[in-house]
N, C-alpha and C positions, 0 to 999 in steps of 0.2 A: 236651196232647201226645198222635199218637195212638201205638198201638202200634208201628208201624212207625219211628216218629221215634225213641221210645225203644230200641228193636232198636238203630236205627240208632247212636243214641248210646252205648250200652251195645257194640259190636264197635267205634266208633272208642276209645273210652277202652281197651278188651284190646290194642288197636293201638299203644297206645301217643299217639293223635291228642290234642291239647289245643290253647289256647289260645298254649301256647308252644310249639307240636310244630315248627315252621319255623324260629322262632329258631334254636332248638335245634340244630337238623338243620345251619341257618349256619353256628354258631358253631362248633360239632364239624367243620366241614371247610375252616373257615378259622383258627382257635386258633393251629395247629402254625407258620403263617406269623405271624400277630401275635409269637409270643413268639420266634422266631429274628430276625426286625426287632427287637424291640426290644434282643436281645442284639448284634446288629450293629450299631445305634445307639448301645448303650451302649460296645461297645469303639472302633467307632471316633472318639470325642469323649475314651474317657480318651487314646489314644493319641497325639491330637493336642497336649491339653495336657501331658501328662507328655513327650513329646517336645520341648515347647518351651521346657520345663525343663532336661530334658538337653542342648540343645544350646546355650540359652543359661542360665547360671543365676540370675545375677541383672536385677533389670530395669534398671539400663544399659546392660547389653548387647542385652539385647531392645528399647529403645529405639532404640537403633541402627539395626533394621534397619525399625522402623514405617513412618518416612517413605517407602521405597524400596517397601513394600508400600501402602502407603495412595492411593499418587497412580499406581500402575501402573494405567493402564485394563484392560489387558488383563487381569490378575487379578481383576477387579472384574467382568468375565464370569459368575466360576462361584463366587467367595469371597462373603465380605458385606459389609457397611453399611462404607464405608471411616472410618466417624465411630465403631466399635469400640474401644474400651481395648484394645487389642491387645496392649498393656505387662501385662496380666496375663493367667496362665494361661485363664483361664475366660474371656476376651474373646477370646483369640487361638484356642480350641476354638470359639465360636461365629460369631469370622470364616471360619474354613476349612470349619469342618464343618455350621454349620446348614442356608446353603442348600442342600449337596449332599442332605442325610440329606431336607431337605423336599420336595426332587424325587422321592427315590427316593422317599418313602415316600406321596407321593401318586399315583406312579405302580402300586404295590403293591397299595394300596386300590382303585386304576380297574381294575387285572386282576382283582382277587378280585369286586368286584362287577358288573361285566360277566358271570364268567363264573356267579356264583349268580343272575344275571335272564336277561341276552338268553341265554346259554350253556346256565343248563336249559330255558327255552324253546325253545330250537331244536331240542337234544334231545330233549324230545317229556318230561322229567320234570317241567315246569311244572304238566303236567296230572293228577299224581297228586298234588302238593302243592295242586290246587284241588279233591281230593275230595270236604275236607273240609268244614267249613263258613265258609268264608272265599271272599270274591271273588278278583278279582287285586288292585286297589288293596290291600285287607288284606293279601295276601301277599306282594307285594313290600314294604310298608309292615313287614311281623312280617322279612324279609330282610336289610331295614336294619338292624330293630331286632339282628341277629346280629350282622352287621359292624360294627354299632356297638360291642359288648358285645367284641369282639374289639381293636378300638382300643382300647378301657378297661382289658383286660388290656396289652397290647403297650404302653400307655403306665405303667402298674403296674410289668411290669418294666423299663423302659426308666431310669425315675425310680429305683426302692428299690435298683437295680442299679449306677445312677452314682451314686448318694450311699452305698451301703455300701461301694465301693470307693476312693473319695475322700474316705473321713472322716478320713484319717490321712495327714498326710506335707506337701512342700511345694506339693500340689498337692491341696485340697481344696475339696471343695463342702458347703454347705447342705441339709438337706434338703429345705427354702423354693427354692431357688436349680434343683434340680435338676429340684424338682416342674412347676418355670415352664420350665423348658428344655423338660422332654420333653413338657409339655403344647404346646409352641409347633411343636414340630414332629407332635404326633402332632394340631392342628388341621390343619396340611399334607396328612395322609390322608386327614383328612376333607372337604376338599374334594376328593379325587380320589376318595371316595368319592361326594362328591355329582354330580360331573358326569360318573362311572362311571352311577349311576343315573340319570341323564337321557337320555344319551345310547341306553340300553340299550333307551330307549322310540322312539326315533328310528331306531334303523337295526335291515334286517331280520335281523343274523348277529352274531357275538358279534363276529366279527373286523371288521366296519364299525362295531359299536360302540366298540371298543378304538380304531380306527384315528383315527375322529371325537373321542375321549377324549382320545388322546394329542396330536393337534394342537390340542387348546385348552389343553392343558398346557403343552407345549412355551411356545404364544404366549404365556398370561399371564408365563410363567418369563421368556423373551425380554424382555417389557415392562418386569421388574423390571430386567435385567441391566444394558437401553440407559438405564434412570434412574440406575441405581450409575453407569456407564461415563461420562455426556455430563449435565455437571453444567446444563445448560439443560432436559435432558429429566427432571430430579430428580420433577418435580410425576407423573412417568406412574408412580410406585412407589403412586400412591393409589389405580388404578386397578385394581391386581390383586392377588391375594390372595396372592401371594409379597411382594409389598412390601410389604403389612400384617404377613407374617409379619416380617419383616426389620426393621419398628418394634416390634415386640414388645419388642425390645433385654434379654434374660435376660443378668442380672448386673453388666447394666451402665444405670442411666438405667429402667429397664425402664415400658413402656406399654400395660398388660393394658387399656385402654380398646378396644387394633385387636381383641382376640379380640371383641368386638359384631359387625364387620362380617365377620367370618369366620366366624363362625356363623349370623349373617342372610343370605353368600351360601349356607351351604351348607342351611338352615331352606328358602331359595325354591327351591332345585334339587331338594330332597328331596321338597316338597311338589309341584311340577310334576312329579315322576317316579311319584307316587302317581295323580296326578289323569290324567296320560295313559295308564298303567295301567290304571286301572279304566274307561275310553271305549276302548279298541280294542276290538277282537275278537283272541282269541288268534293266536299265528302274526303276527302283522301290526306293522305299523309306519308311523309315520309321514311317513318316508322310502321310498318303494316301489323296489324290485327293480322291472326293467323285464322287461315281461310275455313279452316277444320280442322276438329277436334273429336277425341274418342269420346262418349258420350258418359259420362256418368251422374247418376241418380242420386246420389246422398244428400238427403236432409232437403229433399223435395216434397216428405209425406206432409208437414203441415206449416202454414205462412210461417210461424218464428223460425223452423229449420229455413226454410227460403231464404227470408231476411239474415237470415245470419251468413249462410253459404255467401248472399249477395253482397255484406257487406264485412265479412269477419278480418279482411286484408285490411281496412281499415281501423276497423275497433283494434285487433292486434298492434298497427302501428300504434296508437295513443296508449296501449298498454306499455309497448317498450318505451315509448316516449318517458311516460309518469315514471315507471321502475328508472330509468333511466337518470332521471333529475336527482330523485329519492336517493340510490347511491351515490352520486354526486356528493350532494349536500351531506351525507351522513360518513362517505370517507374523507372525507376533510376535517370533520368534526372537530380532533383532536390539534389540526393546525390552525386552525380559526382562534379557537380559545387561547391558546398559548400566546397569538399574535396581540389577540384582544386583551391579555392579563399582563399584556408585558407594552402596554401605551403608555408608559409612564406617569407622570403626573394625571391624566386625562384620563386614567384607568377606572377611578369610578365611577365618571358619569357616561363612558362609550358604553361601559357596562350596562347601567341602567336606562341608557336610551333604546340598546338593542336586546333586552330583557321586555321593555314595554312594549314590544312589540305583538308576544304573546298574550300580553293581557297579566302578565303577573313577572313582578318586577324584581320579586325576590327570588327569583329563578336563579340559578348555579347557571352559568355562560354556559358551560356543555350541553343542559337540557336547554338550554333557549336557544341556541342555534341550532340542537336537533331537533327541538320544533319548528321551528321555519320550512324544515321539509314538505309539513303541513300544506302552511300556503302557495309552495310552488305546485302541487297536488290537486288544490281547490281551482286555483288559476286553471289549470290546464282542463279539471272538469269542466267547469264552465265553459270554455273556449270550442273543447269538444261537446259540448249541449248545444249551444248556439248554432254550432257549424251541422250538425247532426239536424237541428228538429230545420237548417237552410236549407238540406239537402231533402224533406221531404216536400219540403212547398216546390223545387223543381221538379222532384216527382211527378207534381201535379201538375205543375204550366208544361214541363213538356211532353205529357199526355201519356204519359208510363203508366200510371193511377187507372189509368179508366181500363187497362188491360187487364187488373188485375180484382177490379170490383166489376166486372162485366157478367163475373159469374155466379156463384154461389156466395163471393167474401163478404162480408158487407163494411164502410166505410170504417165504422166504429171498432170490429177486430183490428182492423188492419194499423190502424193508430194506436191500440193499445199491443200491438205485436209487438211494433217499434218503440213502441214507449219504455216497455219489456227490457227489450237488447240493448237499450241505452243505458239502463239503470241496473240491469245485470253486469255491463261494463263499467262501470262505474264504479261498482261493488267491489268486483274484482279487482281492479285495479289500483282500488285505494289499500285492500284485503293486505295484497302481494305487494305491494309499496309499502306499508308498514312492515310488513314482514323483513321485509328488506331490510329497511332502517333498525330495525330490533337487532337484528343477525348483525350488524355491519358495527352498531353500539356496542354490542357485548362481546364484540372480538378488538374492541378499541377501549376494555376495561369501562367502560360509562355505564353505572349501574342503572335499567332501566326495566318497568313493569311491564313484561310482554302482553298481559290483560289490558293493563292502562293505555301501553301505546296501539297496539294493534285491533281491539273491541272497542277501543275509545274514542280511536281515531276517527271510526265512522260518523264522528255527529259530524262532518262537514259534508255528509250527505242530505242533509236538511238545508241548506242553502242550495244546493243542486237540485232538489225537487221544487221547492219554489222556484228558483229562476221557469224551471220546464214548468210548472203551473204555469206562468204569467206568459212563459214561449205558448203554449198551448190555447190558451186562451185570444191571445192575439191571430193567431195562427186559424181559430175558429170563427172566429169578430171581422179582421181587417187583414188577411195575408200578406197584403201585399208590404206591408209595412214590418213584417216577419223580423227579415234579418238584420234592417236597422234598427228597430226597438229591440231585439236581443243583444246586440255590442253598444248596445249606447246604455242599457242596463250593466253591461259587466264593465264597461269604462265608469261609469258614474259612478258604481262602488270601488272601484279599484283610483279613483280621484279623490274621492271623501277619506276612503282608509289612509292616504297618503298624506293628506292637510291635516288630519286631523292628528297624525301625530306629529308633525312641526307646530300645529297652531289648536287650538284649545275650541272646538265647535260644540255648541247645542246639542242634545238628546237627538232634537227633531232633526236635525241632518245625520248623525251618525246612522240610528235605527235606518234608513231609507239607502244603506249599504250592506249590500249579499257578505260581506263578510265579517259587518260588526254580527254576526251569527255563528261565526267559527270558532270553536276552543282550540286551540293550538297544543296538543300534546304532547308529550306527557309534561310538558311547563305549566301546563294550566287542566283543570279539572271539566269534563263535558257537562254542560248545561245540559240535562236532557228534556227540562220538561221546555224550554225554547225551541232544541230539540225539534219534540212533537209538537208542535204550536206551529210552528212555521212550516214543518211536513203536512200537516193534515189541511193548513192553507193552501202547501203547492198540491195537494192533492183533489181539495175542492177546485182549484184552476183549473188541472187535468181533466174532470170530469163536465164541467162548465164548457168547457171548449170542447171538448168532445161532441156533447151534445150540442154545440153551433155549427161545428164542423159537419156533424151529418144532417144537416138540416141547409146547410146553405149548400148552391149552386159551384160546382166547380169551375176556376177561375183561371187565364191564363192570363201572361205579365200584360 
């Protein structure tokens, strides 16, 4: 070694630079999301089965309602393996809730590492993680090994969390039992982990990686769903790694033999995201950005045309997203009800469990299930708020911002442009989703008030301006803490909404849920003067942040 090499090595070790200096670096800024996954994982599975305790207690009654659940195609969409013991608590948690938790939580793992490869890449900090003595293969290769190491927590607590809280009562789990549960779904991140990292090699921006991420997601998911649904198509659950997850079968039958092929596909996508890695040239991808283009001018004359041109590919997706659910839920309508009026003895109380959902219990099945469209609507504003006001604090860290206030803009338009386009989307998307559901009602004979449902609809825009109050405020105060305190606000209300209908909580926890604020229509009547109470709150936060935001120092991560 000559002297210099030892120099050299002797200021990377003061540096803090090692062999696990990247791990590290991973793991420390992807941690805080493993361990709130795995606490939202674990409440929402006690919630389901301690819920289905309460409302039915013993298992004749929940017998009852199996069949009318088991042969519904339509639930077999987004539920599980219709061949579940769903007659007991820990069968009928793993019907409702694994495949959701395995979507989100694959989808989780495909954001976090998207944005720790293609994301510092693009930003330009890939290259001071290659200072050291590591290639790129080795450093995306030490990347994974982060996010891997962050799965292992988030499945740690996910496990020790549902088995400490279920050791006791009539609804308990194994330690054995829980260890396999949360291992079956925290395989589920890892495959969004792994084809996060492939993809990350394939396209040149973090957002053509996420976007390529997420439509293979979706489709494997989809391929699972039309196996559950179309019992001729059963054999395509082999094909994707949702329906290996979905034979796993925890607690019930269980078949730890599928985890092989769920760790060999994610072993080849891992090893493929290594090996294209280390053959590019930095900057680059194996998907190319086209070199030029004919040049056009629309909707350049003022920043909201800009912003919108810049981001209208994505507000459009989340519009077809919403319309998309919204048909869903509203052509089903009429087979939901029939399933649910025909559960036999258990008919009045499924009724009235999935009536109180809307807030008003005297509701006719048809309109309480056609309001539920509702809250898949809110769900999804929120998720695109959060993800929207994430995307402008990267704005800022990777120095887009300063391009664009250099000139004449000043900070304050420029945040209320965007604030604009979000809530203009919003509008619209709730506007054309009830429409939807109106149209798709009255061609399915269910008499409903197109005033009521589609002008009424709008009060869950009052929980979407508060959340962006409270996003905005943070965002002016403490940015860096941005995008965790916005999904740990819309988990915490989406945690509280869920106990609280299995289990009877206080005022003081309900109110401090975004969606104990939503009327569910046309089953229940708009609150409007809550309404404006909680708007003119999120709009006091908009303005309060605003004004920190152009007063404080622009900040990188």
């Amino acid at each position: 070694m000559t002297i210099t090499d030892a120099q050299t090595s002797v200021n990377l070790k003061k540096l803090g630079y090692s062999k696990s200096a990247i791990s590290w670096f991973t793991f420390r800024r992807s941690i805080i999301g493993g361990v709130l996954f795995g606490l939202f994982a674990t409440t929402e599975s006690y919630a389901q089965g301690r819920g289905i305790i309460a409302a039915f207690p013993n298992q004749t009654q929940r017998a009852l309602i199996v069949h009318g659940l088991a042969n519904n195609a339509a639930l077999s969409l987004f539920y599980g393996d219709k061949t579940a013991n769903i007659v007991s608590p820990s069968g009928y948690m793993v019907y409702r809730v694994m495949p959701i938790l395995a979507l989100v939580a694959a989808i989780w793992a495909m954001s976090v590492t998207t944005k720790m490869l293609r994301g510092q890449e693009e930003n330009g900090r890939w290259e001071l993680l290659l200072c050291g003595p590591f290639g790129s293969g080795q450093a995306t290769l030490k990347s994974i090994l982060g996010i891997g190491s962050t799965l292992l927590g988030s499945f740690l607590v996910f496990a020790l969390t549902l088995a400490l809280i279920t050791s006791k009562g009539a609804f308990s789990l194994t330690l054995g039992g829980s260890l396999y549960y949360a291992l079956s779904i925290i395989f589920a991140a890892f495959i969004g982990l792994a084809i996060g990292a492939i993809t990350s090699q394939l396209a040149a921006t973090r957002r053509s990686a996420m976007l390529y991420a997420a439509v293979a997601i979706i489709v494997l998911f989809t391929l699972r769903s039309v196996a559950n649904t179309i019992n001729g198509l059963a054999w395509l659950k082999n094909l994707t790694p949702f329906g290996w997850i979905d034979k796993l079968r925890p607690f019930y039958y269980a078949q730890p033999i599928w985890l092989l092929p769920l760790g060999l596909f994610g072993l080849i996508c891992i090893t493929g995201a290594v090996f294209l890695s280390a053959r590019r040239d930095l900057g680059q991808s194996l998907i190319l950005d086209k070199n030029s283009a004919k040049p056009r001018f629309s909707l350049l004359g003022s920043q909201l045309g800009f912003d919108f041109r810049l981001l209208r590919n994505v507000l459009f997706g989340w519009l077809f997203g919403g319309v998309a659910f919204a048909t869903l839920i509203a052509s089903i309508d009429k087979t939901v009800a029939k399933t649910l009026t025909g559960s036999g003895g258990g008919k009045g109380r499924l009724i009235k469990t999935f009536s109180n959902l809307t807030g008003n219990p005297d509701s006719k099945i048809e309109i309480a299930y056609l309001s539920a469209a509702g809250f898949f609507i809110i769900t999804l504003l929120l998720i695109m708020a959060a993800n929207y006001l994430s995307s402008l604090r990267d704005e800022e860290t990777s120095g887009r911002l300063d391009n664009l206030i250099s000139g004449t803009l000043s900070r304050g338009y420029w945040l209320y442009a965007r604030l604009a386009l979000v809530l203009g989307a919003a509008l619209s998307i709730t506007f054309i989703a009830n429409v939807v559901i109106w149209a798709l009602a009255s061609a399915q004979g269910i008499s409903v008030s197109f005033s009521s449902l589609v002008f009424g609809g709008l009060n869950i825009l009052g929980p979407l301006l508060l959340l962006l109050g409270a996003g905005v405020l943070i965002y002016g105060l403490v940015p860096r803490f941005l995008s965790i305190a916005m999904y740990a606000i819309i988990a915490w209300s989406f945690t509280i909404d869920i106990i609280s209908s299995a289990l009877k909580l206080s005022a003081g926890f309900t109110n401090t849920s975004l969606l104990h604020y939503v009327s569910l229509v046309p089953a229940a009547n708009p609150d409007w003067r809550t309404f404006t109470l909680i708007s003119l709150i999120g709009l006091a936060g908009i303005l309060l942040g605003a004004i920190a935001f152009d007063r404080r120092d622009l900040q990188s991560e």
